[in-house]
N, C-alpha and C positions, 0 to 999 in steps of 0.2 A: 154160281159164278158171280163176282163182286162185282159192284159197280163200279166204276172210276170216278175221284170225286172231283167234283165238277172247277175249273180252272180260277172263276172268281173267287171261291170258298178259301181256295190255297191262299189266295192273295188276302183277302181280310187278314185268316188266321197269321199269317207274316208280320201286318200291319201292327195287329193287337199285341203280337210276341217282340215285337221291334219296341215298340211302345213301352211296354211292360217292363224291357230290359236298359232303356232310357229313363224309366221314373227312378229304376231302383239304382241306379247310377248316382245320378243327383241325391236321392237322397243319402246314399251312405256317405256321398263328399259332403251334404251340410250338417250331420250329426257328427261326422267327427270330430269338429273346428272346436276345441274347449273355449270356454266363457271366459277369456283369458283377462279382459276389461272388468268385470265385476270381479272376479278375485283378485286382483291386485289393488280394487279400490279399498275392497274391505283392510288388506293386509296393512294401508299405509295410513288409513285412519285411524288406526286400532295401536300403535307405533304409539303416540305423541298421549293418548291419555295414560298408558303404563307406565311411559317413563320419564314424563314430565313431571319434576317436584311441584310438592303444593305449595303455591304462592305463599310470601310470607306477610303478615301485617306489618305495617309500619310504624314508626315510634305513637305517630298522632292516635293510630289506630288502638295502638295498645291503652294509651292513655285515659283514652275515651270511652273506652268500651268493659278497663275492668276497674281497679281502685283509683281513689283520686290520688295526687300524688302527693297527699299529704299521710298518706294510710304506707307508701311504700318504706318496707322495713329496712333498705339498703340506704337510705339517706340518712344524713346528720342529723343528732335530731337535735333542736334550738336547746341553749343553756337553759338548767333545769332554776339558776336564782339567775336576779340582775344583775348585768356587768358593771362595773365599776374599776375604775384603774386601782384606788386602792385594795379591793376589796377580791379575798382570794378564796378561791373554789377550791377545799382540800377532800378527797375523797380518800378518808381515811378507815382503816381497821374499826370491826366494831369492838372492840374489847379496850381502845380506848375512849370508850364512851364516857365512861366517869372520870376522866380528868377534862375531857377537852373545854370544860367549862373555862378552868383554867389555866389553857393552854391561849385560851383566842382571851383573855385579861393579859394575860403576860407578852403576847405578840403585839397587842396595841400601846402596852404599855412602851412595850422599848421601839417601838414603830408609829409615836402620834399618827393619826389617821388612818391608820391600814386595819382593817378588820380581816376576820378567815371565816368562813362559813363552812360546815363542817358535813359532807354528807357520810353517815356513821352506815356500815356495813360487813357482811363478809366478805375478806378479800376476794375469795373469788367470783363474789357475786360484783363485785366494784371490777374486778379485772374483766369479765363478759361484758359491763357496761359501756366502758375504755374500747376495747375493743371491737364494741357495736358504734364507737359515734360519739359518747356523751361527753359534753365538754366538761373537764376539770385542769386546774395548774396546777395542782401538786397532786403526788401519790403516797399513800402511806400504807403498807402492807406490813401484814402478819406473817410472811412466810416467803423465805427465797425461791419459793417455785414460783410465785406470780408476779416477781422479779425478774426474776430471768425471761420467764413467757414475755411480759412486756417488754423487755430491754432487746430479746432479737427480734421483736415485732417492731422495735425503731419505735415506740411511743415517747421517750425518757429525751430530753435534753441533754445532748452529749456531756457527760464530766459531771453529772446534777446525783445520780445514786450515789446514797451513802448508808451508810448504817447507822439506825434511829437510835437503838434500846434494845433490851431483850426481856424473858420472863419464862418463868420456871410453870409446868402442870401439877395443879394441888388437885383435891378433893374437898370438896364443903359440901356440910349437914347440915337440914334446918337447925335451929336453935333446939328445938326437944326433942331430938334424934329419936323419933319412934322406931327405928329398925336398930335400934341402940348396938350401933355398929361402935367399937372402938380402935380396930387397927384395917389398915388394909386389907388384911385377910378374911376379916368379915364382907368384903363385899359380895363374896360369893357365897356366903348363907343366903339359902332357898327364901324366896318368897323378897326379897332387898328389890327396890325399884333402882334404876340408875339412869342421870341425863348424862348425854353427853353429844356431841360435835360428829357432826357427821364427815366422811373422811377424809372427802375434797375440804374441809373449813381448816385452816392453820391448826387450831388449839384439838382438830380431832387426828387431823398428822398427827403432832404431839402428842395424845393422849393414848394412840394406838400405838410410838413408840416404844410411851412410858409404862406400857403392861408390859408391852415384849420383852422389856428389858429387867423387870422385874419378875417375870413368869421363868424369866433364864435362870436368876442370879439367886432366887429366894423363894417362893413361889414355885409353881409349876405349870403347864398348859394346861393341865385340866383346872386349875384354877382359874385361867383366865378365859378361858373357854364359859368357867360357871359365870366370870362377869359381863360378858358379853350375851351370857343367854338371861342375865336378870337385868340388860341396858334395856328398858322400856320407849325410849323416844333417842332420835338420830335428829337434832337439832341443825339449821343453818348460820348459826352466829353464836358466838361465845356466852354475847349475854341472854338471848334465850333459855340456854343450860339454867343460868343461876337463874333465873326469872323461875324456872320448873321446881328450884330447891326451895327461892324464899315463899313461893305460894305454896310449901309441903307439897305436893304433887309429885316430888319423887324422895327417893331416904337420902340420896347421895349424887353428886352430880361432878363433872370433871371441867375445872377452870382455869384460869391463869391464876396466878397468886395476885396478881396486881387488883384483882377483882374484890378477893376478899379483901385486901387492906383498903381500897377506897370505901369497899360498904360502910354503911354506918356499923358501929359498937352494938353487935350481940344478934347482929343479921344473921351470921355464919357461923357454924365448929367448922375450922379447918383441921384438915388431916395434912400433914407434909408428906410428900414422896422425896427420898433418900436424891442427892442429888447426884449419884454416882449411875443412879436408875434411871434418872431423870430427861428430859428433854428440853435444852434451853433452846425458847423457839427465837428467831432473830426478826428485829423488823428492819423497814429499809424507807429510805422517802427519799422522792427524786423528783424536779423538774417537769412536766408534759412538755414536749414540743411542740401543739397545737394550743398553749396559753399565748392567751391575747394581752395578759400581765406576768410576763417574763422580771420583768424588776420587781413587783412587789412579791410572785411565788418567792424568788430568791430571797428576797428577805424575811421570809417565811421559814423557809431552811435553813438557814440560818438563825435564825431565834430556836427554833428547832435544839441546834445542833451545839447551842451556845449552853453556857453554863447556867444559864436561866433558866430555860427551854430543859435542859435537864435534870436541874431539881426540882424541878415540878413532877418532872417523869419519876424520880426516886422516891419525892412524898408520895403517890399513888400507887407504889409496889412495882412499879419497873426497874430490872436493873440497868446498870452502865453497859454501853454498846461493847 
Protein backbone atom coordinates (compact mmCIF):
# COMPACT_ATOMS: atom_id res chain seq x y z
CA UNK A 1 0.00 0.00 0.00
CA UNK A 2 1.33 3.47 -1.10
CA UNK A 3 2.21 6.16 0.81
CA UNK A 4 0.57 9.41 0.52
CA UNK A 5 2.81 12.06 -0.38
CA UNK A 6 3.34 14.27 2.12
CA UNK A 7 1.26 17.93 1.65
CA UNK A 8 4.58 20.26 1.75
CA UNK A 9 6.23 18.32 -1.17
CA UNK A 10 3.08 19.06 -3.32
CA UNK A 11 3.42 22.46 -2.56
CA UNK A 12 7.38 22.90 -3.55
CA UNK A 13 6.69 20.75 -6.73
CA UNK A 14 3.83 23.64 -7.56
CA UNK A 15 6.13 26.29 -6.86
CA UNK A 16 9.05 24.93 -9.09
CA UNK A 17 6.48 24.10 -11.88
CA UNK A 18 4.79 27.56 -11.46
CA UNK A 19 8.32 28.99 -11.86
CA UNK A 20 9.52 27.02 -14.60
CA UNK A 21 6.41 27.95 -16.66
CA UNK A 22 7.04 31.73 -15.83
CA UNK A 23 10.73 31.66 -16.96
CA UNK A 24 9.85 30.10 -20.20
CA UNK A 25 7.08 32.69 -20.87
CA UNK A 26 9.38 35.62 -20.73
CA UNK A 27 11.71 34.03 -22.40
CA UNK A 28 9.81 33.13 -25.65
CA UNK A 29 8.46 37.07 -25.43
CA UNK A 30 12.20 38.37 -25.54
CA UNK A 31 13.64 36.14 -28.40
CA UNK A 32 11.01 36.99 -30.39
CA UNK A 33 11.36 40.86 -30.70
CA UNK A 34 13.69 40.97 -34.04
CA UNK A 35 16.77 43.48 -33.87
CA UNK A 36 14.77 45.77 -35.84
CA UNK A 37 17.27 48.94 -34.81
CA UNK A 38 20.58 47.26 -36.05
CA UNK A 39 19.16 46.25 -39.38
CA UNK A 40 17.67 49.18 -40.45
CA UNK A 41 21.07 51.02 -39.40
CA UNK A 42 22.96 48.87 -41.48
CA UNK A 43 20.28 49.17 -44.52
CA UNK A 44 20.57 53.19 -44.46
CA UNK A 45 24.15 53.44 -44.29
CA UNK A 46 24.92 51.28 -47.04
CA UNK A 47 22.21 53.57 -49.33
CA UNK A 48 24.50 56.67 -49.69
CA UNK A 49 28.00 55.07 -50.54
CA UNK A 50 26.25 52.95 -53.66
CA UNK A 51 24.67 55.52 -54.98
CA UNK A 52 26.29 58.58 -54.41
CA UNK A 53 28.54 59.71 -57.50
CA UNK A 54 32.07 60.15 -57.11
CA UNK A 55 32.98 63.62 -56.39
CA UNK A 56 34.25 65.56 -59.29
CA UNK A 57 37.62 67.61 -59.31
CA UNK A 58 37.67 70.99 -59.92
CA UNK A 59 39.01 73.12 -62.86
CA UNK A 60 42.12 74.27 -60.09
CA UNK A 61 42.44 70.71 -59.34
CA UNK A 62 42.69 69.44 -62.82
CA UNK A 63 45.22 72.09 -63.44
CA UNK A 64 47.47 71.23 -60.91
CA UNK A 65 47.65 67.96 -60.62
CA UNK A 66 48.18 66.82 -64.41
CA UNK A 67 49.76 69.07 -67.39
CA UNK A 68 50.61 72.50 -67.13
CA UNK A 69 48.58 74.49 -69.30
CA UNK A 70 50.98 75.21 -71.66
CA UNK A 71 51.26 71.24 -72.71
CA UNK A 72 47.18 71.36 -73.07
CA UNK A 73 46.57 70.35 -76.73
CA UNK A 74 42.94 72.12 -77.15
CA UNK A 75 44.43 75.59 -76.85
CA UNK A 76 45.65 78.04 -79.51
CA UNK A 77 48.88 77.64 -80.00
CA UNK A 78 50.83 81.25 -80.30
CA UNK A 79 51.97 82.28 -84.11
CA UNK A 80 54.45 80.14 -85.36
CA UNK A 81 56.60 83.76 -87.18
CA UNK A 82 56.24 87.39 -85.80
CA UNK A 83 53.32 89.61 -86.27
CA UNK A 84 53.63 92.41 -88.08
CA UNK A 85 50.83 94.35 -89.86
CA UNK A 86 52.48 94.28 -93.04
CA UNK A 87 53.76 91.14 -93.01
CA UNK A 88 51.47 88.01 -94.08
CA UNK A 89 51.27 84.39 -92.82
CA UNK A 90 50.47 82.27 -95.92
CA UNK A 91 50.05 78.56 -95.42
CA UNK A 92 50.38 77.51 -98.56
CA UNK A 93 50.48 73.99 -100.77
CA UNK A 94 53.78 72.32 -101.00
CA UNK A 95 54.13 71.79 -104.48
CA UNK A 96 54.55 75.40 -104.79
CA UNK A 97 57.57 75.45 -103.15
CA UNK A 98 59.54 76.29 -106.16
CA UNK A 99 58.11 79.37 -107.17
CA UNK A 100 57.16 80.95 -103.93
CA UNK A 101 60.52 82.58 -103.97
CA UNK A 102 59.15 84.50 -106.50
CA UNK A 103 55.95 84.92 -105.58
CA UNK A 104 56.82 87.01 -102.03
CA UNK A 105 59.50 89.28 -104.81
CA UNK A 106 56.43 90.10 -106.77
CA UNK A 107 54.03 90.73 -103.66
CA UNK A 108 56.49 93.16 -102.28
CA UNK A 109 57.12 94.50 -105.39
CA UNK A 110 53.63 95.71 -106.18
CA UNK A 111 52.88 96.13 -102.29
CA UNK A 112 56.25 98.41 -100.91
CA UNK A 113 56.45 97.06 -97.45
CA UNK A 114 54.42 94.09 -97.23
CA UNK A 115 56.31 90.83 -97.15
CA UNK A 116 54.44 87.05 -97.10
CA UNK A 117 56.17 84.29 -95.17
CA UNK A 118 55.39 81.17 -96.55
CA UNK A 119 54.69 77.99 -94.50
CA UNK A 120 55.18 75.30 -97.40
CA UNK A 121 53.14 72.03 -96.76
CA UNK A 122 50.80 69.19 -97.58
CA UNK A 123 47.44 70.44 -97.76
CA UNK A 124 46.14 68.38 -95.62
CA UNK A 125 48.73 68.48 -93.28
CA UNK A 126 48.32 72.52 -93.30
CA UNK A 127 44.36 71.93 -93.11
CA UNK A 128 44.91 69.60 -89.51
CA UNK A 129 46.98 72.55 -88.39
CA UNK A 130 44.10 75.33 -89.24
CA UNK A 131 41.98 73.37 -87.82
CA UNK A 132 44.00 72.51 -84.61
CA UNK A 133 44.54 76.43 -83.66
CA UNK A 134 47.55 77.60 -85.72
CA UNK A 135 47.34 81.00 -86.83
CA UNK A 136 47.72 81.85 -90.67
CA UNK A 137 45.91 84.88 -93.01
CA UNK A 138 45.86 83.16 -95.98
CA UNK A 139 45.19 79.71 -97.34
CA UNK A 140 46.41 78.19 -100.34
CA UNK A 141 45.49 74.53 -101.20
CA UNK A 142 46.04 71.89 -103.61
CA UNK A 143 42.76 70.38 -103.65
CA UNK A 144 38.82 71.27 -103.28
CA UNK A 145 38.44 68.70 -100.65
CA UNK A 146 40.33 70.90 -98.13
CA UNK A 147 38.42 73.73 -99.32
CA UNK A 148 35.42 72.77 -98.85
CA UNK A 149 36.33 71.05 -95.16
CA UNK A 150 37.53 74.57 -94.26
CA UNK A 151 34.93 76.56 -95.84
CA UNK A 152 32.02 74.67 -93.69
CA UNK A 153 34.08 74.60 -90.76
CA UNK A 154 33.73 78.64 -91.13
CA UNK A 155 37.56 79.20 -91.15
CA UNK A 156 37.62 81.34 -94.67
CA UNK A 157 36.65 85.02 -94.70
CA UNK A 158 33.41 85.37 -96.15
CA UNK A 159 33.56 86.27 -100.18
CA UNK A 160 37.75 85.69 -99.86
CA UNK A 161 37.85 81.79 -101.76
CA UNK A 162 38.82 81.95 -105.09
CA UNK A 163 40.39 79.84 -107.56
CA UNK A 164 44.36 80.16 -107.72
CA UNK A 165 45.78 78.02 -110.74
CA UNK A 166 45.60 74.62 -111.73
CA UNK A 167 48.17 71.60 -112.82
CA UNK A 168 48.30 68.63 -114.73
CA UNK A 169 49.97 64.78 -113.17
CA UNK A 170 53.16 63.85 -115.15
CA UNK A 171 55.77 61.34 -114.37
CA UNK A 172 59.63 62.01 -114.03
CA UNK A 173 62.79 59.87 -114.26
CA UNK A 174 66.05 60.43 -112.89
CA UNK A 175 68.15 61.76 -115.70
CA UNK A 176 69.76 58.10 -116.57
CA UNK A 177 66.54 56.29 -116.31
CA UNK A 178 68.24 53.00 -115.01
CA UNK A 179 64.78 51.10 -115.22
CA UNK A 180 64.95 52.54 -118.96
CA UNK A 181 61.40 52.92 -118.89
CA UNK A 182 60.11 54.73 -122.09
CA UNK A 183 56.26 54.80 -122.22
CA UNK A 184 53.74 54.52 -119.48
CA UNK A 185 53.42 50.99 -119.87
CA UNK A 186 56.67 50.18 -118.66
CA UNK A 187 55.91 51.23 -115.23
CA UNK A 188 54.68 48.02 -114.65
CA UNK A 189 57.72 46.07 -115.74
CA UNK A 190 58.71 43.77 -112.78
CA UNK A 191 61.37 44.97 -110.52
CA UNK A 192 60.50 49.45 -111.51
CA UNK A 193 60.69 51.28 -108.16
CA UNK A 194 57.79 54.09 -108.04
CA UNK A 195 57.28 57.37 -105.63
CA UNK A 196 54.42 58.68 -105.35
CA UNK A 197 51.69 60.86 -102.92
CA UNK A 198 50.00 59.14 -100.54
CA UNK A 199 46.05 59.32 -100.94
CA UNK A 200 44.95 61.91 -98.55
CA UNK A 201 48.01 64.45 -100.31
CA UNK A 202 46.23 66.49 -103.45
CA UNK A 203 48.68 65.37 -106.19
CA UNK A 204 48.08 61.45 -104.95
CA UNK A 205 43.95 62.18 -105.37
CA UNK A 206 45.27 63.09 -108.67
CA UNK A 207 47.60 60.42 -109.30
CA UNK A 208 45.13 57.61 -108.23
CA UNK A 209 42.63 59.26 -110.72
CA UNK A 210 45.03 59.58 -113.35
CA UNK A 211 45.83 55.53 -113.48
CA UNK A 212 42.02 54.87 -113.22
CA UNK A 213 41.52 56.59 -116.01
CA UNK A 214 44.04 55.33 -117.91
CA UNK A 215 43.81 51.57 -116.81
CA UNK A 216 40.06 52.32 -118.33
CA UNK A 217 40.84 53.79 -121.60
CA UNK A 218 44.15 52.13 -122.71
CA UNK A 219 45.80 50.05 -120.26
CA UNK A 220 44.19 47.61 -118.09
CA UNK A 221 43.67 46.95 -114.12
CA UNK A 222 46.09 44.38 -114.10
CA UNK A 223 48.24 47.01 -115.18
CA UNK A 224 47.70 49.25 -112.79
CA UNK A 225 47.39 46.91 -110.22
CA UNK A 226 51.37 45.97 -111.47
CA UNK A 227 52.01 49.77 -110.63
CA UNK A 228 50.80 50.00 -107.56
CA UNK A 229 52.39 46.76 -106.46
CA UNK A 230 56.03 48.27 -107.79
CA UNK A 231 55.02 51.94 -105.79
CA UNK A 232 57.79 51.51 -103.28
CA UNK A 233 57.23 54.53 -100.88
CA UNK A 234 53.55 56.57 -100.08
CA UNK A 235 55.04 60.06 -99.72
CA UNK A 236 53.26 63.04 -97.67
CA UNK A 237 54.11 66.04 -99.96
CA UNK A 238 54.48 66.35 -103.63
CA UNK A 239 57.98 67.50 -103.31
CA UNK A 240 59.09 64.50 -101.38
CA UNK A 241 58.04 62.38 -104.52
CA UNK A 242 60.63 64.29 -106.57
CA UNK A 243 63.14 64.54 -103.92
CA UNK A 244 62.96 60.20 -103.96
CA UNK A 245 63.49 60.66 -108.09
CA UNK A 246 66.34 63.28 -108.09
CA UNK A 247 68.35 61.32 -105.42
CA UNK A 248 67.81 57.97 -107.98
CA UNK A 249 66.21 56.20 -105.04
CA UNK A 250 63.37 55.32 -107.11
CA UNK A 251 63.12 54.80 -111.33
CA UNK A 252 59.84 56.85 -111.63
CA UNK A 253 57.84 59.06 -109.39
CA UNK A 254 54.34 60.89 -109.87
CA UNK A 255 54.25 64.95 -109.87
CA UNK A 256 52.84 67.98 -110.88
CA UNK A 257 54.11 69.24 -114.25
CA UNK A 258 54.87 72.55 -112.61
CA UNK A 259 57.51 70.63 -110.76
CA UNK A 260 59.40 69.50 -113.56
CA UNK A 261 59.31 72.96 -115.37
CA UNK A 262 60.66 74.86 -112.28
CA UNK A 263 63.58 72.23 -111.75
CA UNK A 264 66.64 73.15 -113.12
CA UNK A 265 67.54 71.82 -116.97
CA UNK A 266 68.28 67.97 -117.06
CA UNK A 267 67.02 67.23 -113.34
CA UNK A 268 64.13 65.25 -114.89
CA UNK A 269 62.76 62.97 -118.14
CA UNK A 270 59.39 63.80 -118.01
CA UNK A 271 56.75 61.39 -119.30
CA UNK A 272 53.35 63.27 -120.09
CA UNK A 273 50.06 61.65 -119.32
CA UNK A 274 47.44 62.21 -122.23
CA UNK A 275 45.29 64.93 -120.94
CA UNK A 276 42.01 63.26 -121.73
CA UNK A 277 43.45 60.58 -118.86
CA UNK A 278 44.58 63.15 -117.01
CA UNK A 279 43.56 64.87 -113.73
CA UNK A 280 43.73 68.74 -113.66
CA UNK A 281 44.15 69.20 -109.93
CA UNK A 282 42.53 72.96 -108.84
CA UNK A 283 43.99 75.14 -106.27
CA UNK A 284 42.11 77.78 -104.23
CA UNK A 285 43.22 80.64 -101.74
CA UNK A 286 41.12 82.47 -99.51
CA UNK A 287 41.11 84.88 -96.68
CA UNK A 288 41.39 83.24 -92.68
CA UNK A 289 38.90 84.78 -90.50
CA UNK A 290 41.11 84.53 -87.41
CA UNK A 291 43.89 87.20 -89.38
CA UNK A 292 44.95 89.85 -87.36
CA UNK A 293 46.04 91.51 -90.97
CA UNK A 294 42.82 91.25 -92.87
CA UNK A 295 44.19 94.38 -95.31
CA UNK A 296 47.35 93.16 -96.02
CA UNK A 297 46.09 88.95 -96.53
CA UNK A 298 43.92 90.77 -99.09
CA UNK A 299 46.28 92.36 -100.75
CA UNK A 300 48.02 89.18 -100.94
CA UNK A 301 45.11 87.78 -102.88
CA UNK A 302 45.05 89.97 -104.89
CA UNK A 303 48.56 90.00 -106.26
CA UNK A 304 47.75 86.55 -106.27
CA UNK A 305 44.91 86.76 -108.39
CA UNK A 306 46.36 89.57 -110.53
CA UNK A 307 48.11 89.20 -113.80
CA UNK A 308 51.49 89.46 -112.00
CA UNK A 309 50.68 86.94 -109.44
CA UNK A 310 49.77 84.85 -112.45
CA UNK A 311 52.66 84.93 -114.76
CA UNK A 312 54.76 84.02 -112.33
CA UNK A 313 52.41 80.90 -111.73
CA UNK A 314 52.59 80.20 -115.83
CA UNK A 315 56.59 80.58 -115.71
CA UNK A 316 56.68 77.71 -113.05
CA UNK A 317 54.34 75.23 -114.94
CA UNK A 318 51.01 76.19 -113.45
CA UNK A 319 48.08 76.60 -115.57
CA UNK A 320 45.36 79.37 -115.77
CA UNK A 321 42.61 79.05 -113.20
Amino acid sequence: MKRPIPTNQIIIVGIVCGLLLLTAFFAGCTSSAPAQPVTHAASTTAVPVTTLPAPQPTPQAVSTTTAPVAAVTTSTPAPVYTYSEGNVIAYTAASLKGVSSKLAEGYAKMYPGHTVTFNLDGTQALTTQVENGAYADVFISASPKYTTELTKGGYFQDGTVSTLTTNYVIVILPTDNPANIQTLADLAKPGVKIARAAKTVPVGIATDAALANLAKSTYSQTWNNSVYTNTVTFETSEPAVATKVALGEVDAGFVYESTATAAKPGTYVPITIPKKDNYLQVYSIAVLKESTSKGAAADFETFMLSGAGQQILKDYGFRPA
